[in-house]
N, C-alpha and C positions, 0 to 999 in steps of 0.2 A: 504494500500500500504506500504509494507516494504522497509527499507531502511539500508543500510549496508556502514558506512564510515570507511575508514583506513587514517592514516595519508601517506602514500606510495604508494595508489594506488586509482585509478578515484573510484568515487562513482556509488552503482548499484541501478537501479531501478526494481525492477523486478516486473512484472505486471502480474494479475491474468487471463488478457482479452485472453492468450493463453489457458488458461481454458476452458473459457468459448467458443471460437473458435473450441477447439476439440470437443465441446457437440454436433454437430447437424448445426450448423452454416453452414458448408458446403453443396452445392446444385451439385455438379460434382461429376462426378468420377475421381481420379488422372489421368493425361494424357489424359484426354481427349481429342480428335480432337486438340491439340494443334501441332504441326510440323515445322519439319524445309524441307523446298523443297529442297534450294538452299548451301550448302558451299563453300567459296572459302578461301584458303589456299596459301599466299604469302612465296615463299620460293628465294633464290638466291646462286650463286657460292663461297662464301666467309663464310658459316662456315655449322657444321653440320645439318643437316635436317630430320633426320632419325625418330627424334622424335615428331617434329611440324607435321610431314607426318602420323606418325602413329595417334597421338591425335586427325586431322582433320578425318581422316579414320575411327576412332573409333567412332566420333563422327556421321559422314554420315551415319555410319552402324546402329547406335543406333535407329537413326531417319527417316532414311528411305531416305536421304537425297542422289543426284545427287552432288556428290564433283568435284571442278575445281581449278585444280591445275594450280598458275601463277608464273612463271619462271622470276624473276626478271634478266633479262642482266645485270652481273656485269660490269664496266667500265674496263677499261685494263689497266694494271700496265704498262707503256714503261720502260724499262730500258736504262741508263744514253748512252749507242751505239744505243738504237732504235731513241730516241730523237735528235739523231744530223745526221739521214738517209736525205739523199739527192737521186733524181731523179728517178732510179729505187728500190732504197732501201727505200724509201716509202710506194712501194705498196708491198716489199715480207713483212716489219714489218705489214703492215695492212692484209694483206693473213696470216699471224703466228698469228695476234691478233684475227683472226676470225676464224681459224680451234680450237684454242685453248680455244675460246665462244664455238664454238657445240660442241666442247667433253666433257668441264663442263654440258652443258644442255644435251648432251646425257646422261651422268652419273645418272643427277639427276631425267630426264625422265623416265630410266630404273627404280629407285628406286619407284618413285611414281609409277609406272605400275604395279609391284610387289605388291607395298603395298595395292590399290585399288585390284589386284587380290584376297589377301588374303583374302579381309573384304567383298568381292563379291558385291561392291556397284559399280553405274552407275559415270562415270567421263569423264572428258576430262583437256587434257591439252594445256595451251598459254603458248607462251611468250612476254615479252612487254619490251621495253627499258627499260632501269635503270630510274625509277621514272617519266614515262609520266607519260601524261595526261589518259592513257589507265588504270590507275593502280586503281582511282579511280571509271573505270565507270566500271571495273570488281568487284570490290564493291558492288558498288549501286546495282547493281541487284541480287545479292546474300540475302539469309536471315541473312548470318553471315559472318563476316570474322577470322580469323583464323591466328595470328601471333607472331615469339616471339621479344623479347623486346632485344634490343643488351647488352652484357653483360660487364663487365668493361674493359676486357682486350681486347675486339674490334670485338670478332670475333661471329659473329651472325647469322642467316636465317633471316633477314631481314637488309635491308641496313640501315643507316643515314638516317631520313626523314620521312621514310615510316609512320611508326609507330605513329606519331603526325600526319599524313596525313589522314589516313585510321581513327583513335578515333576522330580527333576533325575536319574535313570536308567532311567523305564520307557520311556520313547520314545513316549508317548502324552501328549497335552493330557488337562490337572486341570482341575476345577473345585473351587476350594479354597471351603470355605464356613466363615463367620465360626461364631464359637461359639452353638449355638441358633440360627444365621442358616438362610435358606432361599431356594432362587431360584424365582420362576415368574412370567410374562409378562413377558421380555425385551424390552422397547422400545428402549430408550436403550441404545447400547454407548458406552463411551472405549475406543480403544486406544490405549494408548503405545508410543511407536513412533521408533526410533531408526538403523532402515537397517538391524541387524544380524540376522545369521541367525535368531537366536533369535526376535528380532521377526517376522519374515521367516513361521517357521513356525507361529508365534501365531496371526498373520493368516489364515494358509491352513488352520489347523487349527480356526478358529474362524468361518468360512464361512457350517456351517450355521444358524450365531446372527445374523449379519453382515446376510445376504442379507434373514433373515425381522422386521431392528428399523426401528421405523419412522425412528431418524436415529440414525447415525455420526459420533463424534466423534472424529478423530486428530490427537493429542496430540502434540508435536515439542518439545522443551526443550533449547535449548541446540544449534539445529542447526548453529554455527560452527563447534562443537567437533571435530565429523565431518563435514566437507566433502567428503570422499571419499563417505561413506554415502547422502549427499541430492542430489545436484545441486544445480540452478540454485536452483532453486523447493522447497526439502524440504518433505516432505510430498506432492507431486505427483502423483507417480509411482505413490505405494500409491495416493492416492486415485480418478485415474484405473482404476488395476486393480479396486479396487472399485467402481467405478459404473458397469466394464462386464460383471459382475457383480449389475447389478441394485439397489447399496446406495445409498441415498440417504446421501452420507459428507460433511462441512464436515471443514474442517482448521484447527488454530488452534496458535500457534506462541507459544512463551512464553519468557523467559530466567529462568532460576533464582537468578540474583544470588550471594546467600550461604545461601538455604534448601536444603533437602535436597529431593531430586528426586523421591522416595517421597512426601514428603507434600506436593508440589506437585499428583504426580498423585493421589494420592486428594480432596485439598482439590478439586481441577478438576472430579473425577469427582462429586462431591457437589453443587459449583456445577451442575454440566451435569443433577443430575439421575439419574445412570447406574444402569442396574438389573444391568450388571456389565461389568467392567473386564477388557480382552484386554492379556494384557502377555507378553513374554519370561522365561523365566526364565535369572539369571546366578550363575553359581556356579561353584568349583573343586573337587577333593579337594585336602583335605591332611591326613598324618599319617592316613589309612583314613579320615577323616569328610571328610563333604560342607559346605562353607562356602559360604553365599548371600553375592551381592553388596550393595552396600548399598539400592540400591532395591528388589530381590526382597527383602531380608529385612523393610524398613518394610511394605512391601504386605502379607506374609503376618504380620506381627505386632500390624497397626492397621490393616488396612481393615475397616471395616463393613458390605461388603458382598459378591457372589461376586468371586472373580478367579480368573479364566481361564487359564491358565501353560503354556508349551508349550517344551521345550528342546530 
């Protein structure tokens, strides 16, 4: 096992077990019977969508997949003379707040209609209040959801909320997309990969991407730390399970020194090339909100490119 230190940068482990993985190890054929039935695609009135629409479309079309587009109701800005309406001016500010909802969602209706025409895949479309309780059970039943991540200056396809809503409670794999980002022909995966559940269901939730890229990269940082998680060999274990599975997978092992682990792996994922990143997502509640850990919140607040999340 060679070993390669710089004093400027994390140390590499690179292991020979992708070798011996491409000899014969694998028992499938890439893409096998693995599929996505279900997409749903959360979009809203308050920033562009033209892209999260095409990447879910693309994505539907790839896999054979039934795409469902959900129309988040944005809330309605009142302006400082709507707010002080008294008796009949009430109901014309509510009647002008409400013609003014279905022409944003007609807009954005016609777009996805368009867009599902061109990729000639099977769809339908909701709508649902701003942030019900509807938002996650059009989730749940989906194989995947499809969203992007708001961007610093505010303006998003997806509201406040959603997005820790849908990663760390709907019980389905995100595909979190950067601002304006878009995903389509997945070749290159990294997964980061730690032994832990969340890992665990990353991996297996993220399958039908796995089996069908032409090379797998699993990512391991720090595997001393959790010797319980990895055995002998870390890294091994997933990647045998993937390559009998069909995935053509290397493993490459790194120590993180004193940099943060988040932008180790997107830095890695950038090196390797990755057209998107399969990771766990870790988080808690406290105090009624959801708090990401520190590498699930670097990932979803600086990667430039999809990531994957599954909890």
């Amino acid at each position: 096992m060679n070993r390669a230190e710089s004093a400027t940068a994390p140390l590499i482990d690179d292991s020979p077990l992708a070798d011996s993985l491409s000899q014969g190890e694998s028992v499938k054929t890439a893409g096998a019977a693995i599929e996505l039935g279900e997409i749903v695609v959360f979009v809203d009135g308050q920033g562009a969508t033209a892209g999260i629409l095409e990447s879910a479309a693309s994505l539907a079309q790839d896999h054979g997949a039934h795409l469902t587009g959900v129309f988040m109701q944005p809330l309605p800005a009142a302006t400082p003379p709507e707010m002080f309406a008294r008796g009949k001016g009430v109901w014309d500010v509510i009647d002008a707040h409400r013609a003014q909802l279905e022409a944003i969602e007609a807009d954005h209706h016609t777009l996805f209609a368009d867009t599902v025409r061109r990729h000639g895949i099977r769809s339908e479309w909701r709508s649902v209040p701003y942030l019900s309780g509807d938002v996650e059970v059009n989730a749940r039943y989906a194989d995947l959801a499809v969203v992007a991540r708001p961007d610093l200056a505010g303006h998003t396809a997806s509201p406040p909320g959603l997005l820790e809503s849908l990663v760390l409670t709907s019980g389905r794999p995100v595909i979190v997309l950067p601002p304006y980002g878009t995903v389509s022909g997945i070749r290159r995966i990294l997964v980061g990969w730690n032994g832990e559940r969340e890992a665990v269901r990353a991996v297996a939730d993220a399958l039908p991407f796995l089996v069908r890229a032409e090379v797998v990269e699993v990512l391991v940082v720090d595997p001393e730390r959790r010797p319980s998680a990895h055995g002998q060999e870390p890294g091994a274990d997933i990647a045998r399970y993937l390559a009998r599975h069909g995935v053509h997978v290397e493993v490459r092992r790194l120590s993180s020194g004193s940099e943060d682990v988040g932008h180790i792996l997107l830095s890695r994922a950038a090196a390797f090339g990755a057209d998107l990143v399969v990771m766990g997502a870790y988080g808690h509640s406290h105090l009624n909100e959801w708090i990401f850990g520190g590498v699930t919140r670097t990932a979803l607040r600086e990667a430039s490119l999809p990531v994957l999340m599954s909890r």
